[in-house]
SEGU-47274 format. One record per residue (C-alpha): z, x, y; residue in one letter. Coordinates in Angstrom, 1 decimal. Layout:
N
pz|px|py|residuo
Z|X|Y|A
...
//
This chain:
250
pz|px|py|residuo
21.6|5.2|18.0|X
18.8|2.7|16.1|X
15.7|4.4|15.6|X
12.5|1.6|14.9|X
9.6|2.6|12.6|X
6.7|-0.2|12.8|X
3.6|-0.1|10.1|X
0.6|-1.8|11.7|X
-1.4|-2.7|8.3|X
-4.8|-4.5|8.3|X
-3.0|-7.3|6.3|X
0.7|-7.1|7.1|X
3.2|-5.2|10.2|X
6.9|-4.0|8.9|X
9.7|-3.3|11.1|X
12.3|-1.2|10.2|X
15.7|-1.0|11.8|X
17.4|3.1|10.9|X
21.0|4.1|11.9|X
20.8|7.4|13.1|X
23.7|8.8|11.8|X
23.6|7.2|8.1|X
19.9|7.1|7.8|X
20.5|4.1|6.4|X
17.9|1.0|7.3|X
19.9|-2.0|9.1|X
17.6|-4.4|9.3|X
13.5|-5.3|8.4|X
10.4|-7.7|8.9|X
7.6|-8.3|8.0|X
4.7|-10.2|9.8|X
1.0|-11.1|9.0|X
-1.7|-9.1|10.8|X
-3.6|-11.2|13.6|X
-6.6|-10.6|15.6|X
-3.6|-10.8|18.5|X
-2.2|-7.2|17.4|X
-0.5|-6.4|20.6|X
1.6|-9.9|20.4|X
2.6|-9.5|17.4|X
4.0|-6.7|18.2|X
5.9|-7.6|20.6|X
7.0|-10.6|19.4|X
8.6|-8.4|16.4|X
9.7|-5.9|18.4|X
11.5|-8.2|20.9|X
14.0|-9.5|17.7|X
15.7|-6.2|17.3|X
17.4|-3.5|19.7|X
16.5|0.3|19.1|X
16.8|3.6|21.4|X
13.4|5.6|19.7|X
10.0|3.7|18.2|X
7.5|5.7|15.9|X
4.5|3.6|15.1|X
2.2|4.5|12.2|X
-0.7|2.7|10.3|X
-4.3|0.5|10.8|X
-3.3|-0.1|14.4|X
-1.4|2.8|15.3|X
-4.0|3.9|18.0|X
-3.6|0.5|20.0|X
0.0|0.8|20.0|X
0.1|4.6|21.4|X
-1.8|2.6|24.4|X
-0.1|-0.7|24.5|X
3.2|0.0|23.9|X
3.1|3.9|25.6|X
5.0|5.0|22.2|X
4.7|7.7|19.6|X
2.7|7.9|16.6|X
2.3|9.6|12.9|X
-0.4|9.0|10.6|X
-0.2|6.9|7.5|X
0.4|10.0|5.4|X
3.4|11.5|7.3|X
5.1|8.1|7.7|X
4.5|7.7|3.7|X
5.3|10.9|2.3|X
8.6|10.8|4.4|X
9.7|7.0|3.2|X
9.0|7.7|-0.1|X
11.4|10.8|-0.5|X
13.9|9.0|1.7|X
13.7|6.3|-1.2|X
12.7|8.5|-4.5|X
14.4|12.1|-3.5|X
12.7|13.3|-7.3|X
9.1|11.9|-6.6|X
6.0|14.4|-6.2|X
3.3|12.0|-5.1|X
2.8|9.1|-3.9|X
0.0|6.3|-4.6|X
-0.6|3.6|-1.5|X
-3.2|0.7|-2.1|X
-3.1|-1.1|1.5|X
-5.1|-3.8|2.3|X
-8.4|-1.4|3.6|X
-7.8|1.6|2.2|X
-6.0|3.1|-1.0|X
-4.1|6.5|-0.2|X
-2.8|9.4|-2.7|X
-0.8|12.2|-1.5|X
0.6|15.0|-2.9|X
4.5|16.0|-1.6|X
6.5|19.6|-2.1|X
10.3|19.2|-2.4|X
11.0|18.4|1.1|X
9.1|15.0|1.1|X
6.2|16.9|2.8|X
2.6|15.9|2.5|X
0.6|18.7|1.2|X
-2.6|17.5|0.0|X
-4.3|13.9|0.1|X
-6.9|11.3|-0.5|X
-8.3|8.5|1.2|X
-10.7|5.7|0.3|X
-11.3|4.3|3.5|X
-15.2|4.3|3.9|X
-14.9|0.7|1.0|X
-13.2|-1.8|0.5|X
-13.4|-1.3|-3.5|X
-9.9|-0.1|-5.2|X
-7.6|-1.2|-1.9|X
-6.0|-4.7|-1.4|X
-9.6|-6.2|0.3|X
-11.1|-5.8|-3.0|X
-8.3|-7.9|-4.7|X
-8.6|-10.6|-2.4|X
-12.5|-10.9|-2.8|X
-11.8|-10.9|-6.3|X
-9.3|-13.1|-6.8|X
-11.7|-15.8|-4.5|X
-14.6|-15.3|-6.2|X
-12.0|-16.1|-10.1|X
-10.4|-19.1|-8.0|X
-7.2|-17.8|-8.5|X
-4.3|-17.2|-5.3|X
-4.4|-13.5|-4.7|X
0.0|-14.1|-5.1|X
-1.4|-15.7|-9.1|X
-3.8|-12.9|-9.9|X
-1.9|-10.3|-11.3|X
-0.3|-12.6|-13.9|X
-3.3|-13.9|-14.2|X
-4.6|-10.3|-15.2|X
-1.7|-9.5|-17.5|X
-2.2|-12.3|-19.7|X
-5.9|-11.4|-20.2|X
-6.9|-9.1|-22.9|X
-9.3|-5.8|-22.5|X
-13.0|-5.2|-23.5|X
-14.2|-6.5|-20.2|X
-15.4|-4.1|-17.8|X
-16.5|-4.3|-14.2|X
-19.5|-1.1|-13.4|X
-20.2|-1.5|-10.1|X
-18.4|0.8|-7.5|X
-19.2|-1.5|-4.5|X
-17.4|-4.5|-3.7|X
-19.9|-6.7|-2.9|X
-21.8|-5.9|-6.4|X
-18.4|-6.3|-7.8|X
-18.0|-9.9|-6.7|X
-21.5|-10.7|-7.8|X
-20.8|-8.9|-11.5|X
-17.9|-11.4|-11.8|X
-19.1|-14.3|-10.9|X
-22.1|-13.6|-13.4|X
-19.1|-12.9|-15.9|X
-18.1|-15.9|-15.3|X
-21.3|-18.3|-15.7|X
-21.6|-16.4|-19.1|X
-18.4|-18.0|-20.3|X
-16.2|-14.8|-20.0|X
-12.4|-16.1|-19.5|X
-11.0|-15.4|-16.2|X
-8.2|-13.8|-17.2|X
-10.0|-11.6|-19.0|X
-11.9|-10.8|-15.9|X
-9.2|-11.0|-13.8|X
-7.8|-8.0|-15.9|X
-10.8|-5.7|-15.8|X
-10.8|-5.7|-12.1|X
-7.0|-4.7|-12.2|X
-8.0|-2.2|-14.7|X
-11.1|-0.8|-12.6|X
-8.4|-0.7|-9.2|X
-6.4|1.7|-11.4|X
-9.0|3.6|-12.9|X
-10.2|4.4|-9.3|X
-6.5|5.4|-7.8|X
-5.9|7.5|-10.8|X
-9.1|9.5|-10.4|X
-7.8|10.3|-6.6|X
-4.8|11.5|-8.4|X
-6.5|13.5|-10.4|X
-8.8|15.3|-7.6|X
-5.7|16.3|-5.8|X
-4.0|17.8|-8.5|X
-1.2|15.0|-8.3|X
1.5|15.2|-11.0|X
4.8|12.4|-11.7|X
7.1|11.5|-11.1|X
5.5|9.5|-8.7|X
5.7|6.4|-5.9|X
3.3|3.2|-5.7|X
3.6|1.8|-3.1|X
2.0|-0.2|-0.2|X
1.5|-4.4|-0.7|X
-0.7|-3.9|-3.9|X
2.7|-2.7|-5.4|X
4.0|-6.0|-5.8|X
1.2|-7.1|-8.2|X
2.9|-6.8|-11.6|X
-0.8|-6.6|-13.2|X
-1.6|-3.1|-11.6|X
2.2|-2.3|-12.2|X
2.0|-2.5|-15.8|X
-1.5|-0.5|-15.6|X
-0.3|2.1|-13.8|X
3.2|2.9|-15.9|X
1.0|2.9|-19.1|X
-1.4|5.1|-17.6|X
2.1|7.5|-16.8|X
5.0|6.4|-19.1|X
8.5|6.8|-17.6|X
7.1|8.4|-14.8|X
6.3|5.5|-11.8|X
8.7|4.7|-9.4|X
8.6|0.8|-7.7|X
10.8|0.3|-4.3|X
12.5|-2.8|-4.0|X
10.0|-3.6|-1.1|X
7.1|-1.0|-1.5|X
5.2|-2.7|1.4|X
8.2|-0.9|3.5|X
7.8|2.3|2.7|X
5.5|3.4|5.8|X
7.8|1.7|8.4|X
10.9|3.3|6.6|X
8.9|6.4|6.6|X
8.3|5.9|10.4|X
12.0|5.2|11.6|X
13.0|8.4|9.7|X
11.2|10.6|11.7|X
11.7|8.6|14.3|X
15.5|9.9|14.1|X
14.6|13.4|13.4|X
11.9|13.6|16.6|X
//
């Protein structure tokens, strides 16, 4: 049997593919989000061959109509990839494209405590993207764009929007963009670490979720915990592996 876990993100949908006997994945993908949710998952869903579906993420409630399947919430579906990948890991730090998540796992890879920032875009993958436009960099160029800048720069506002307006006013005073580019890496992390902190979350731990492939908030994050933060080969799968796990155990 082939059991299917799909991740509807705000940004990105994963597919992946689990044997039911190994537990090992077969196959993934990885789409873009469109405004045409339902097609895309089809489309996605009609390249592979499975006997059970588990959807989880941003669009998990339009599925469960759509495509009559079952559902888990981002937190089950994460909490259960990421100790299917990192047996040893204790929490787990997602920065998805609208909201950043931190959870807290016991031995078994269950979730027992969280945090969501879902209410603003600051500190999750929307607020990269807004500032990485408003820098003129690519948002796939701004995290070595922010490792290469030095610190001393800070960003105060806690609102997006102020954000974007505090750079570009950075900016017209002549501050490098790197430099920038670095403080607003440094003020992502600052923000995921104090969820972290309010749910009592200890290392070893996960990051992942799409953010995880920035190597700027990589490096922040590992010298905020030396030794102690764990990277999968393809973080943004982590939810869809999550899902196709208990997919196989339902």
């Amino acid at each position: 049997m082939r059991a299917a876990g799909l991740d509807i993100g705000s940004r990105s949908t994963e597919l992946v593919v689990v044997d039911n006997a190994s537990r090992e994945a077969l196959e993934w993908h990885e789409i873009e989000t469109t405004h045409q949710v339902e097609a895309d998952c089809r489309r996605l869903l009609a390249q592979i061959s499975f006997d059970r579906l588990i959807v989880t993420g941003y669009g998990r409630t339009l599925a469960e109509v759509v495509l009559d399947c079952r559902t888990v919430t981002e937190i089950k579906a994460y909490a259960r990839g990421a100790q299917a990948l990192y047996p040893a890991c204790r929490g787990v730090l997602d920065i998805g494209g609208q909201d950043t998540k931190a959870i807290v796992l016991d031995g078994n890879g269950r979730p027992l405590r969280f945090e969501m920032n879902d209410r603003c875009a600051a500190g999750a993958g929307r607020f990269l993207e807004m500032m990485a436009a408003a820098l003129h960099y690519r948002i796939d160029e701004f995290g070595s764009a922010g490792q290469t800048g030095q610190d001393g720069v800070q960003i105060s506002s806690m609102c997006a929007v102020f954000s974007e307006s505090e750079v570009i006013g950075l900016m017209t005073r002549g501050v490098k963009r790197e430099d920038i580019a670095r403080a607003v890496h440094r003020t992502i992390i600052g923000r995921s670490l104090g969820m972290l902190t309010r749910i009592d979350a200890s290392p070893p731990l996960m990051f992942a979720g799409g953010a995880a492939r920035n190597p700027c908030l990589v490096s922040l994050l590992s010298e905020a915990m030396p030794d102690r933060v764990f990277v999968p080969e393809h973080p943004q799968m982590v939810g869809a592996l999550g899902a196709a796990l208990l997919a196989c155990e339902s």
